[in-house]
C-alpha positions as CSV (number, residue, x, y, z in Angstrom):
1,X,85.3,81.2,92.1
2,X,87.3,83.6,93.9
3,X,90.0,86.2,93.2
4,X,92.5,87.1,96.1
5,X,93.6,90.6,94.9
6,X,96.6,92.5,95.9
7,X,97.2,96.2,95.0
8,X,100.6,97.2,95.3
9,X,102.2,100.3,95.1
10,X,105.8,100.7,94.4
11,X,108.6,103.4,94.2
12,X,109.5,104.6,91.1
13,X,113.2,103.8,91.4
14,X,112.5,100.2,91.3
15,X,109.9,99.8,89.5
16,X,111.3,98.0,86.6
17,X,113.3,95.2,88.8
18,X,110.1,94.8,90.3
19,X,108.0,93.7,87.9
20,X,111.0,91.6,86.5
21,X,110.5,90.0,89.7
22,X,106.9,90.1,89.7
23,X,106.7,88.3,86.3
24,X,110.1,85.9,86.3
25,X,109.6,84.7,90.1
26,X,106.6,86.1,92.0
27,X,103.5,85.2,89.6
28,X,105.0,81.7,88.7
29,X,105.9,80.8,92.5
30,X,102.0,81.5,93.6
31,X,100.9,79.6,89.9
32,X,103.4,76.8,91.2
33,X,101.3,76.1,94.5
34,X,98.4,74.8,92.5
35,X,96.2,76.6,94.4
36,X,95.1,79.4,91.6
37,X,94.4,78.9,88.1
38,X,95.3,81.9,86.7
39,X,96.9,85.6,87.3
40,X,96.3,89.1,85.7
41,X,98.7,91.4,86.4
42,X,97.5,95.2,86.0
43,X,99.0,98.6,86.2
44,X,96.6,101.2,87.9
45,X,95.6,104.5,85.4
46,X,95.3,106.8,88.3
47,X,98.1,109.2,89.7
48,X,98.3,108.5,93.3
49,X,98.6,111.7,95.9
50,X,101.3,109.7,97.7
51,X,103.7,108.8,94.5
52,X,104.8,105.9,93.0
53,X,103.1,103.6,90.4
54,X,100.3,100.9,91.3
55,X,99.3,97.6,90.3
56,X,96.8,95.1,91.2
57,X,97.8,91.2,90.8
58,X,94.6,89.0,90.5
59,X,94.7,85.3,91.2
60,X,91.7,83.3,90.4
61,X,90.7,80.5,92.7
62,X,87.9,77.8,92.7
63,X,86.8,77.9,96.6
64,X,87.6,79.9,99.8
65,X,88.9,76.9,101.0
66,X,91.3,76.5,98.9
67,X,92.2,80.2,99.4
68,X,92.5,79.6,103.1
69,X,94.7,77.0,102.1
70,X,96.9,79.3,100.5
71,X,97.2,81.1,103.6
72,X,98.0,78.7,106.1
73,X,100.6,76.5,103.6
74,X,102.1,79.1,101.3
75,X,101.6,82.7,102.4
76,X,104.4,83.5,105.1
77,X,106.9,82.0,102.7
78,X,105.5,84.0,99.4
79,X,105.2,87.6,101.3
80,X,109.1,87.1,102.6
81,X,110.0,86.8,99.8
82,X,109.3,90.4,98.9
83,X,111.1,91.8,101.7
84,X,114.2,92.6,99.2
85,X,111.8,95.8,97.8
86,X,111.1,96.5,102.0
87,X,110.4,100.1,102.3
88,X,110.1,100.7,99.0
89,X,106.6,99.6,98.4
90,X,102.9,99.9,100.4
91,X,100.7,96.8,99.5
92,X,96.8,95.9,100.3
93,X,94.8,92.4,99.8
94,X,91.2,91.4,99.5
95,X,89.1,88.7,98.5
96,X,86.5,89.1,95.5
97,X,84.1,86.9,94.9
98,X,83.1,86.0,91.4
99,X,79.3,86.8,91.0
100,X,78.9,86.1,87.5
101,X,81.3,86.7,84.4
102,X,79.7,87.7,81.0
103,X,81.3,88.1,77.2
């Protein structure tokens, strides 16, 4: 299993139509691909020096493959559709791979 994570940071000002977005459209638009089984959506505890609030978005995935997948069918589109926050928000992705999962 694999989780494609992406940390986010947003401005303040728009925080809330954000994660309106994030939750109403975003999450259920990468759900809808059928390439990830599930999403957690986090808000980051830590005060960043730069400002603004952060989350991190997890999607879980059963193979890289079907990660890479994601990429080459889906990504472009999904990303662009962000670009009505443009400016407004600094984002970073990796890839985690599940090692084991306990509890």
């Amino acid at each position: 299993m694999y989780i494609y994570n992406v940390t986010i940071n947003i401005e303040e000002t728009i925080q809330d139509e954000w994660i309106n977005w994030m939750q109403t459209k975003h999450i259920p638009d990468m759900l809808a691909t059928g390439k990830f089984s599930k999403a957690l959506m986090s808000k980051v505890m830590v005060e960043e020096d730069m400002g603004g609030i952060t989350y991190s978005v997890q999607y879980t995935t059963n193979s890289k493959a079907t990660l890479q997948k994601y990429y080459d069918e889906d990504a472009t589109r999904l990303r662009a559709e962000s670009n009505r926050f443009a400016g407004k928000f600094v984002a970073f992705r990796t890839e985690l791979e599940i090692m084991s999962e306990h509890g």
